[in-house]
C-alpha positions as CSV (number, residue, x, y, z in Angstrom):
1,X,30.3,18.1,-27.2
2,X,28.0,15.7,-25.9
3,X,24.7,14.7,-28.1
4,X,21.4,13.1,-26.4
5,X,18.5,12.2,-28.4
6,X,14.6,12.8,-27.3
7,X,12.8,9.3,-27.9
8,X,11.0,9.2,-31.3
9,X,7.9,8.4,-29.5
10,X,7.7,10.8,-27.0
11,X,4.2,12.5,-26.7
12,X,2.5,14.7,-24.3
13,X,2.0,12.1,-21.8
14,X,5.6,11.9,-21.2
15,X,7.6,14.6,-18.9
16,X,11.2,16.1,-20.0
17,X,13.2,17.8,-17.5
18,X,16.2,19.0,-19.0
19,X,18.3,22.1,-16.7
20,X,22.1,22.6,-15.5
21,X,24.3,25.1,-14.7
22,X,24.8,26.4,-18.1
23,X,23.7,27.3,-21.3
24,X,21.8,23.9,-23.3
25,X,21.7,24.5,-27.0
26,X,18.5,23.4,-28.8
27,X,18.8,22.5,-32.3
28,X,17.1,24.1,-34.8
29,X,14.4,25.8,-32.1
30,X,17.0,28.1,-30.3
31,X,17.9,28.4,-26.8
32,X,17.3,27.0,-23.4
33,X,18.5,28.2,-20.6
34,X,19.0,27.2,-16.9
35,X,15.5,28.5,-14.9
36,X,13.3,28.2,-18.1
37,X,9.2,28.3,-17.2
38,X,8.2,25.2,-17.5
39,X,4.0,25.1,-19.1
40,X,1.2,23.0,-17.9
41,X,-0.9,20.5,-19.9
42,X,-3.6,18.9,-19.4
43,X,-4.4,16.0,-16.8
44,X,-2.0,17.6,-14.2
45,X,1.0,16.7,-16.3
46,X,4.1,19.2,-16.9
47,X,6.0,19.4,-20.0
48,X,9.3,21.7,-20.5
49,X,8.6,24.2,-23.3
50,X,11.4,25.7,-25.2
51,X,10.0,29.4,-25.3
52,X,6.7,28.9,-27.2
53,X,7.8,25.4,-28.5
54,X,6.6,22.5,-26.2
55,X,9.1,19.5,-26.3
56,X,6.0,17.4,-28.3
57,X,6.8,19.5,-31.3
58,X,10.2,18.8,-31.1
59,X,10.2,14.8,-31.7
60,X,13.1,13.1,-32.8
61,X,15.5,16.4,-32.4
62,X,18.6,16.2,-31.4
63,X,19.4,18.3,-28.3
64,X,23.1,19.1,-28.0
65,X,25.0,20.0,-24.4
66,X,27.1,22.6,-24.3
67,X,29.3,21.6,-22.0
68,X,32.4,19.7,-21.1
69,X,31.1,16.4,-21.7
70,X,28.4,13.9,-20.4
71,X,30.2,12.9,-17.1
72,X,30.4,16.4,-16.4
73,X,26.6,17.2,-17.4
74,X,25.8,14.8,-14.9
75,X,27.9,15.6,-12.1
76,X,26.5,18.7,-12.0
77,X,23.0,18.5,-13.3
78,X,21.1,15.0,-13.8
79,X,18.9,15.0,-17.0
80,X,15.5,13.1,-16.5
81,X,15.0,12.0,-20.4
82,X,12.1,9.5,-20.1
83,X,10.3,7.4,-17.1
84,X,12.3,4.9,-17.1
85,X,15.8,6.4,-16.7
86,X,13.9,7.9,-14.3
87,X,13.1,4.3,-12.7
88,X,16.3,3.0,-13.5
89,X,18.2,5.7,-11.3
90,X,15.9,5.9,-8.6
91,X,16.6,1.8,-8.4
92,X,20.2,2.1,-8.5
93,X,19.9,4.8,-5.8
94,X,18.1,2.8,-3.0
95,X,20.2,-0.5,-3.9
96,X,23.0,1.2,-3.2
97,X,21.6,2.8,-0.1
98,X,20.3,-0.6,1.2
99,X,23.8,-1.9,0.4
100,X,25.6,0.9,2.6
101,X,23.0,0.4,5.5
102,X,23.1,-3.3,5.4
103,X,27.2,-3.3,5.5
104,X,27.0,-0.6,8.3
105,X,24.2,-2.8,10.4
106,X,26.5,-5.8,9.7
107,X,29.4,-3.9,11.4
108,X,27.4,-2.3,14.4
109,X,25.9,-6.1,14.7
110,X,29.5,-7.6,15.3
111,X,30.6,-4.7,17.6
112,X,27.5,-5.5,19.8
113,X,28.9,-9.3,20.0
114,X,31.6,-8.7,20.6
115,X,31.1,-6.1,23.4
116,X,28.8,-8.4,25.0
117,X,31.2,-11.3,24.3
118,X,33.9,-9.8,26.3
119,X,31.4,-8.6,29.0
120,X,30.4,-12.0,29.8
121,X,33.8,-13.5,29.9
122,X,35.2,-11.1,32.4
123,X,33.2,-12.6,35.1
124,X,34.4,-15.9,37.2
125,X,33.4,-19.1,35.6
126,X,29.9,-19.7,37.9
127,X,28.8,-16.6,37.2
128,X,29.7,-16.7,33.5
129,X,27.6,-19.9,33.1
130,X,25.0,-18.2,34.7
131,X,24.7,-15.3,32.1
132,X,25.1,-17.9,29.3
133,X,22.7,-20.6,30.2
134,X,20.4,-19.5,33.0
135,X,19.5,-15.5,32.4
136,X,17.6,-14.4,30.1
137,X,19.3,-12.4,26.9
138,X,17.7,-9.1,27.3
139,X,18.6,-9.0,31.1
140,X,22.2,-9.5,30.0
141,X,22.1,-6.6,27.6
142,X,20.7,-4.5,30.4
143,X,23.6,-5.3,32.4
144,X,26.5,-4.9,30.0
145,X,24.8,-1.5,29.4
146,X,24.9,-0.9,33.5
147,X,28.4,-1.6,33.9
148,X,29.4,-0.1,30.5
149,X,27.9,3.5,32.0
150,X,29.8,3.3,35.6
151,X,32.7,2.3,34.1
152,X,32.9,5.2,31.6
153,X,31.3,7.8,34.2
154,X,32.9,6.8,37.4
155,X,30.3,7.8,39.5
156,X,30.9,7.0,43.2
157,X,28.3,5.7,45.8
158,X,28.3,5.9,49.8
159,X,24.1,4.0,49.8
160,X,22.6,2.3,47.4
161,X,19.0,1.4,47.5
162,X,17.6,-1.8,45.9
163,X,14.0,-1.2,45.4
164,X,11.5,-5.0,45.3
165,X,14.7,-6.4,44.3
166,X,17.6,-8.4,46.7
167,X,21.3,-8.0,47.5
168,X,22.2,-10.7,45.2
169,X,21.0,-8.2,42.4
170,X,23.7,-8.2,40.0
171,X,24.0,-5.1,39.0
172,X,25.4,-4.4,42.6
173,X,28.4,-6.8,41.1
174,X,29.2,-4.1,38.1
175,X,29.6,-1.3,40.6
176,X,33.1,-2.5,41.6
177,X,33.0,-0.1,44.9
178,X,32.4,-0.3,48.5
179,X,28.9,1.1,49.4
180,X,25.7,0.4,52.1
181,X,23.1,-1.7,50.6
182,X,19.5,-1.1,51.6
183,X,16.7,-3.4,50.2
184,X,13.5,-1.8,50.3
185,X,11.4,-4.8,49.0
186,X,7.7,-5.1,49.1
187,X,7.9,-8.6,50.2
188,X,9.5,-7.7,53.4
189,X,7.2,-5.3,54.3
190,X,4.1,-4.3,51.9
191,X,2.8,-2.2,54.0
192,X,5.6,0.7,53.7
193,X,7.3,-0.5,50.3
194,X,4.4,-0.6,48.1
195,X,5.4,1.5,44.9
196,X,1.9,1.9,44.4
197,X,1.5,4.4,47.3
198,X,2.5,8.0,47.7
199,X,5.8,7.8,49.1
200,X,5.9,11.8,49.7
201,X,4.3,11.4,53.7
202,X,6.1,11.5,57.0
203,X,6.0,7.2,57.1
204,X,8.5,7.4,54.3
205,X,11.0,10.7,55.5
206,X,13.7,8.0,56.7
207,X,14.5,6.8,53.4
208,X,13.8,10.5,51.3
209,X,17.0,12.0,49.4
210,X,18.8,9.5,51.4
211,X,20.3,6.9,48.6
212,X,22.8,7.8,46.0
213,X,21.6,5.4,43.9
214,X,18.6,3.5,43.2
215,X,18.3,0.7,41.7
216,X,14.9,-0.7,40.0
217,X,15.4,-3.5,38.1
218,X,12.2,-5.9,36.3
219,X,9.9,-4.4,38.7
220,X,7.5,-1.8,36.9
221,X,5.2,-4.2,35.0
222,X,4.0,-6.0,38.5
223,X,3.1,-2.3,39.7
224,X,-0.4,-0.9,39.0
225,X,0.6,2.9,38.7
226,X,4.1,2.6,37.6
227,X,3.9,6.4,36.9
228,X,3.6,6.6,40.7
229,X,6.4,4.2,41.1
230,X,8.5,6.4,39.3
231,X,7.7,9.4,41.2
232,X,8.7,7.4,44.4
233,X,11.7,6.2,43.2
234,X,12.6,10.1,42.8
235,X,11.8,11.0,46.5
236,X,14.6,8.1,47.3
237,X,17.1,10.0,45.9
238,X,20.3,12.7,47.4
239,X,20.2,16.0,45.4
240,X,22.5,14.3,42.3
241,X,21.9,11.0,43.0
242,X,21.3,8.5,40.3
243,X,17.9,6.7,39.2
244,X,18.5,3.1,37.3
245,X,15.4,1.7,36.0
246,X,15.0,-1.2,33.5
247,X,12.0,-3.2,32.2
248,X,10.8,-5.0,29.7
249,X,9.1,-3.6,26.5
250,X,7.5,-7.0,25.5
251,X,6.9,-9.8,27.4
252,X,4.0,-12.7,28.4
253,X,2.2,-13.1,32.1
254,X,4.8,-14.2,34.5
255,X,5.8,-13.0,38.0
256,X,2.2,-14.5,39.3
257,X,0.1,-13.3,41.2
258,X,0.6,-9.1,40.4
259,X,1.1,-8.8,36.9
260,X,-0.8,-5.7,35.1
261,X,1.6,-4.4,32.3
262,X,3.6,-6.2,28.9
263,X,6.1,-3.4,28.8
264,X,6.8,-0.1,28.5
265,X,9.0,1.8,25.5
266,X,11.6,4.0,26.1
267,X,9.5,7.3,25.9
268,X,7.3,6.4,28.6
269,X,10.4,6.4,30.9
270,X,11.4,8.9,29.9
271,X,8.3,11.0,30.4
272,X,7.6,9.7,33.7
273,X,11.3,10.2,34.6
274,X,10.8,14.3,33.9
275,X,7.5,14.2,35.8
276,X,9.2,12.7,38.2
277,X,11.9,16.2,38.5
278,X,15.0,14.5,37.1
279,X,17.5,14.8,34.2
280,X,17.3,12.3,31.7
281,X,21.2,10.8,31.1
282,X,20.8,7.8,29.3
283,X,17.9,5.6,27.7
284,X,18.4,3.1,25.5
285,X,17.0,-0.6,24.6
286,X,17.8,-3.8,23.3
287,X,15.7,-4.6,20.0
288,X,15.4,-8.0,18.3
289,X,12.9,-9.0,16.2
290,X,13.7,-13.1,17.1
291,X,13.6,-11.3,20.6
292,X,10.3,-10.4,20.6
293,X,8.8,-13.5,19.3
294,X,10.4,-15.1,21.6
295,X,9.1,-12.9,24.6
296,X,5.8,-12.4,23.9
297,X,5.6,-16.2,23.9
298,X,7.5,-16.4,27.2
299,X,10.3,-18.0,26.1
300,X,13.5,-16.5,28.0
301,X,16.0,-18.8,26.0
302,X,19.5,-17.9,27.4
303,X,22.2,-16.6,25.3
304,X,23.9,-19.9,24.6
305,X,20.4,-21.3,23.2
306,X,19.3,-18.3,21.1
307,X,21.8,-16.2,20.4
308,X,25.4,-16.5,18.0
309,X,27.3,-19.5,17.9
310,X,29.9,-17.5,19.8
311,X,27.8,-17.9,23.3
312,X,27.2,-21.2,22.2
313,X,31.2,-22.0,22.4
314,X,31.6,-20.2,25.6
315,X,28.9,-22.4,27.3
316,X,30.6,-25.6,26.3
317,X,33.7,-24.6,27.3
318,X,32.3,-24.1,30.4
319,X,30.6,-27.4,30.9
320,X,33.4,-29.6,29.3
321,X,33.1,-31.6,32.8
322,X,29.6,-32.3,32.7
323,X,28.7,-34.0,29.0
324,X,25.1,-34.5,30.4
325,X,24.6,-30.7,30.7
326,X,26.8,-30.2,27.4
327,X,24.3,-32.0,25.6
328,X,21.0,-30.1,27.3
329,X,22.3,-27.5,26.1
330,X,22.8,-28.6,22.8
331,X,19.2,-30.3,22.9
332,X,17.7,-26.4,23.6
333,X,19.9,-25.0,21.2
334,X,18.7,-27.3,18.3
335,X,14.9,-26.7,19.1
336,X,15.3,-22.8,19.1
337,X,16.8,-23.2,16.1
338,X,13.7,-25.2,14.9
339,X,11.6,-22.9,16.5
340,X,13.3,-19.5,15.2
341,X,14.6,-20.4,11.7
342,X,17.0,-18.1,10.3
343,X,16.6,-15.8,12.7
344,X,19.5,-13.8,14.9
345,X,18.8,-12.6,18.2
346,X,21.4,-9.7,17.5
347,X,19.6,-8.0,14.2
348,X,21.1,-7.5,11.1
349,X,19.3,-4.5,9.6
350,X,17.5,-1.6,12.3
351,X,14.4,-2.7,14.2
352,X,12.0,-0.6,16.1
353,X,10.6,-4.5,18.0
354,X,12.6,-3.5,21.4
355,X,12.9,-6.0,23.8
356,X,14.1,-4.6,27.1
357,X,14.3,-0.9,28.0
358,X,16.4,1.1,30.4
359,X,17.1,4.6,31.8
360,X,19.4,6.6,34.1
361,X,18.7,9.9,35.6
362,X,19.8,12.2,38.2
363,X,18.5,13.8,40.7
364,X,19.2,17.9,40.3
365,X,21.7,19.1,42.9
């Protein structure tokens, strides 16, 4: 039989919480049971009372548990003596949580490298350089995400539709299948491509529920109504066909002279993607803290300047030939570094500071 002691000094500022599944004995005052009423004192503060006997009367008392022992008294009932237990365990708790989440965002951190890692070196060496030195990180996320989704849904595609984009878009390279290509692009012809107009009239029937997928990549900031943009992007589609939209959720002026928003979260695509009469299948988002310093300043440092050393490698390997570009790249490397102390592009611990945003929908059949 276990013994615990109530502090000497206790008083009726102090609170005792004392239950469990069975029977406490109470020496010399009698018994308490599990569910005993618990009496208010003054000032808002609770004290346990032992029938008519409040726990301040009971100073210095030893309270014995009946039961098999302290480790099992606390497996299946805690005992709050005094506030600082109290403190203590409440400590020992979120350390311990903070521990677990830290080793888990350590693990999902390394995955995310690595996935990308292996994404990036499954491409030909010119392109690979590119994604190292010349894209921006975010955009490089985006399309690991891209191919990552084909490749696991393998969706097939007789017309794609790249919308104020190009054909040397490279998301078109993930799709690994042969397909039409239609550019719809504003800068060929404003008059019928701008997103900002209502794409529902007779001008626009040749290209309605015509494309199996449509593809809208970096595009929505430099709209004034994205909302409408959206919706238009809908008309574009075959009953089932596929939406791909990605933009950024923080970022500085660029893409002169039309430039209205910073970004957009994932919710708002997702809300204009249901106005819009499709099915939401994936949205997700790359979120960096380093990332969105570095973007709200417009600074699109490439993976092998901002992010792990592991990109870093890949890019040398790459430019082994040329030391003069080995060593610009070594030269941007060291002032992000300066720049960004102590700071990883890929987080550590969960961050709500996304940097790019994405989503795929469909088109109801």
């Amino acid at each position: 039989m276990a013994t615990v002691f109530l502090p000497a000094d206790a008083g009726c500022q102090t609170t005792f919480i004392i239950y469990g599944p069975e029977k406490i004995g109470v020496m010399p005052s009698g018994h308490l049971r599990t569910g005993s009423q618990f009496g208010s004192v003054g000032g808002g503060h609770r004290l346990l009372c032992i029938g008519q006997t409040p726990v301040r009367r009971l100073r210095g008392t030893k309270v014995a548990i009946q039961s098999g022992g302290v480790r099992h008294f606390l497996r299946k009932a805690p005992i709050l003596i005094f506030p600082k237990a109290r403190l203590l365990f409440k400590s020992v708790k979120v350390a311990w949580r903070d521990i677990t989440l830290g080793a888990r965002a350590v693990e999902d951190r390394a995955a995310t490298v690595r996935r990308v890692a292996s994404f990036v070196d499954g491409f030909a060496d010119g392109f690979r350089l590119r994604l190292l030195t010349q894209m921006d990180p975010a955009r490089v996320l985006s399309l690991e995400a891209f191919g990552r989704f084909f490749a696991t849904n393998g969706i097939k595609f007789d017309k794609v539709a790249v919308v104020s984009g190009s054909v040397t878009e490279p998301e078109l390279l993930l799709l690994n299948q042969d397909f039409e290509r239609f550019v719809l692009s504003y800068e060929d012809n404003p008059e019928l491509f701008d997103l900002g107009k209502d794409w529902s009239g007779v001008k626009w029937k040749a290209h309605q529920e015509t494309y199996d997928l449509v593809l809208c990549e970096q595009v929505l900031e430099h709209v004034v109504n994205p909302q409408r943009a959206v919706t238009n992007l809908a008309l574009l589609l075959r009953p089932g066909g596929i939406l791909h939209i990605s933009v950024p959720s923080v970022n500085n002026r660029h893409g002169e002279p039309t430039y209205f928003y910073s970004g957009f979260a994932v919710e708002t695509l997702e809300h204009w993607a249901r106005e819009g009469g499709l099915e939401i299948l994936e949205t997700s988002a790359f979120s960096s803290d380093k990332g969105s310093r570095m973007y709200s300043t417009s600074d699109w440092a490439a993976l092998a300047e901002s992010g792990p050393v592991v990109f870093l490698a890949m890019g040398l390997r790459l430019l082994w030939r040329r030391p003069w570009k080995a060593m610009q790249l070594l030269r941007r490397r060291a002032r992000n570094a300066v720049t960004y102390p102590f700071q990883p592009l890929f987080p550590v611990r969960e961050t709500k500071n996304a940097v790019v945003s994405w989503l795929f929908a469909r088109k109801a059949s």
